[in-house]
Wavefront OBJ file of the C-alpha trace (Angstrom):
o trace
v 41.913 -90.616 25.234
v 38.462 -91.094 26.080
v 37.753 -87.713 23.388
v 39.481 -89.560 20.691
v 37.289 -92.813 21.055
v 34.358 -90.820 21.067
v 34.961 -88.844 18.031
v 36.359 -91.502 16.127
v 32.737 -93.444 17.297
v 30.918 -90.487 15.818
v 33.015 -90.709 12.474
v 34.040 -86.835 12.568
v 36.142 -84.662 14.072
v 35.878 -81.210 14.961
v 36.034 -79.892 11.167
v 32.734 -81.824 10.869
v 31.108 -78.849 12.903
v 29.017 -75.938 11.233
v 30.777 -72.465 12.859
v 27.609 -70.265 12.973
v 29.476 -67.082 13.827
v 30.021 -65.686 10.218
v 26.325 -65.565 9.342
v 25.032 -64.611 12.666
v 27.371 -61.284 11.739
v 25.790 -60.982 8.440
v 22.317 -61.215 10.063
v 23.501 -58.179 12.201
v 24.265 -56.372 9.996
v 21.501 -56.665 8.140
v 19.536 -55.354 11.215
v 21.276 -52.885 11.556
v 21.045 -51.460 7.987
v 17.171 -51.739 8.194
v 17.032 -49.703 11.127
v 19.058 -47.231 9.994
v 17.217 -46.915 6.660
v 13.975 -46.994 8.124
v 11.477 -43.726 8.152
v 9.441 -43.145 10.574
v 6.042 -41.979 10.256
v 5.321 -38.862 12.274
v 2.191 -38.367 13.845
v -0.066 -35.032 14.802
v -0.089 -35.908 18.620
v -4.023 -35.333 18.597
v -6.982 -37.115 16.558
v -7.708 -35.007 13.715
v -10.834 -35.507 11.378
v -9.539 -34.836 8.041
v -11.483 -33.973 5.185
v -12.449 -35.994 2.258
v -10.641 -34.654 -1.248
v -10.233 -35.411 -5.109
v -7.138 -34.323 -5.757
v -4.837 -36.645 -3.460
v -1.245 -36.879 -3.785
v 1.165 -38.636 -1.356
v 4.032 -36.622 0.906
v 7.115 -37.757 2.034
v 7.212 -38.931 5.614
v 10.213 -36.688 6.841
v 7.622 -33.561 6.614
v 7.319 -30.991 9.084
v 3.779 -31.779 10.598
v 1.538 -29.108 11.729
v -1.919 -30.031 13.423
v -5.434 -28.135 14.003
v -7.727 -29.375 16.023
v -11.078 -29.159 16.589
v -10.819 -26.487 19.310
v -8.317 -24.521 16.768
v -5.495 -25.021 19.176
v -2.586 -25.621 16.751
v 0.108 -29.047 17.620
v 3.371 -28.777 16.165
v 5.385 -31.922 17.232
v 3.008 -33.065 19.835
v 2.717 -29.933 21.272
v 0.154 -26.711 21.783
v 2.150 -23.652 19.673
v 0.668 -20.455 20.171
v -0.621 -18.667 17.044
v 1.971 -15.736 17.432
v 4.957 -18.194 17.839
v 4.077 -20.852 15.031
v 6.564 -18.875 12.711
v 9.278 -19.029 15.292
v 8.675 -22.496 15.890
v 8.685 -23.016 12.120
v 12.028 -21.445 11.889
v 13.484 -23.725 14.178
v 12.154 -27.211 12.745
v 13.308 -25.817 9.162
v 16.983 -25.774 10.531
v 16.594 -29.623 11.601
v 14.954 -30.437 8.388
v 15.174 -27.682 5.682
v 14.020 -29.917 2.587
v 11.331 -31.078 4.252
v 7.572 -30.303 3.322
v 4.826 -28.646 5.487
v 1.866 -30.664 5.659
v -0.727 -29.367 7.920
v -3.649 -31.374 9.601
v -6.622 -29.197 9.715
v -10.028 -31.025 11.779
v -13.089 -30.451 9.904
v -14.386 -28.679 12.339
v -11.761 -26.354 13.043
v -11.986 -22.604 12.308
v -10.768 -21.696 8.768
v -9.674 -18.320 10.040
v -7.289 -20.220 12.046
v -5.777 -21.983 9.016
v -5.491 -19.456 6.968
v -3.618 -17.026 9.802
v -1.362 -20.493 9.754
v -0.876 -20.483 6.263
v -0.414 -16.985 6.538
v 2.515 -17.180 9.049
v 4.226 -19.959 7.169
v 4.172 -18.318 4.232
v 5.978 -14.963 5.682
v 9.076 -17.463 6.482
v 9.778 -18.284 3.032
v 7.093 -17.581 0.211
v 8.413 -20.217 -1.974
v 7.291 -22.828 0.627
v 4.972 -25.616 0.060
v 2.223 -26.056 2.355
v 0.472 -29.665 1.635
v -2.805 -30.024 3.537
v -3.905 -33.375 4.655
v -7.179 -35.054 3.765
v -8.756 -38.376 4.486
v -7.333 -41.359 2.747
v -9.607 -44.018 0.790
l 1 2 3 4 5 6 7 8 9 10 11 12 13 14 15 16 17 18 19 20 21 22 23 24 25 26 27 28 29 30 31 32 33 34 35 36 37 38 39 40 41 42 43 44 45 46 47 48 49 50 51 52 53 54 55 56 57 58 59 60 61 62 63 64 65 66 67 68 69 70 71 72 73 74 75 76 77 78 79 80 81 82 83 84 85 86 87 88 89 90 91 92 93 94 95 96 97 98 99 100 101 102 103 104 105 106 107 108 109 110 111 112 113 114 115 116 117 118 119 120 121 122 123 124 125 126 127 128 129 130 131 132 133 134 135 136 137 138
């Protein structure tokens, strides 16, 4: 009784009230199609001092990333591959991500002979590969 003379005192009832539950599922959803859709930039795993370019053109994200250092130890997803098992290595990230490009992340100061013996063992894999290198960006 006591309900009924405060709502009538307010001069609503309960269809008055704003249900919040229908677009707190839209919101949700939202979320979660973001995160799903969302790429995810990849990262060497050590600082690299690339070198300054011309000719610069942009790669997708989803790349396989391959990083020299300036010790010419070689980082392939955060970690130190040996020269001899880079192509094995390769081999194994191509069956996670086989349409994905090879960008490698050679220091200034690294030895050449070191990227080229890279280049050298990517390109034994599959000759019709790819292989991007990165350079300082503007």
């Amino acid at each position: 009784m006591a309900r009924r003379k405060r709502q009538a005192a307010s001069g609503g009832g309960a269809e008055d009230d704003v249900n919040l539950t229908p677009m707190l599922d839209v919101v949700f959803i939202l979320l979660i199609f973001f995160i799903v859709t969302a790429q995810f930039i990849k990262e060497p795993g050590v600082p690299i001092v690339r070198p300054e370019v011309d000719n610069k053109a942009q790669a997708k994200p989803l790349a396989i990333l391959v990083a020299i250092n300036a010790e010419s130890e070689i980082y392939i997803d955060k970690k130190v591959v040996d020269p001899d098992e880079v192509s094995f290595t390769i081999k194994q990230m191509r069956e996670d991500n086989p349409r994905g490009k090879i960008v490698v992340q050679a220091d200034v100061n690294s030895e050449a002979e070191v990227l080229v013996d890279l280049m050298e063992a990517i390109n034994k894999i599959d000759g019709a590969t790819v292989i991007d290198i990165s350079a300082k960006r503007d």
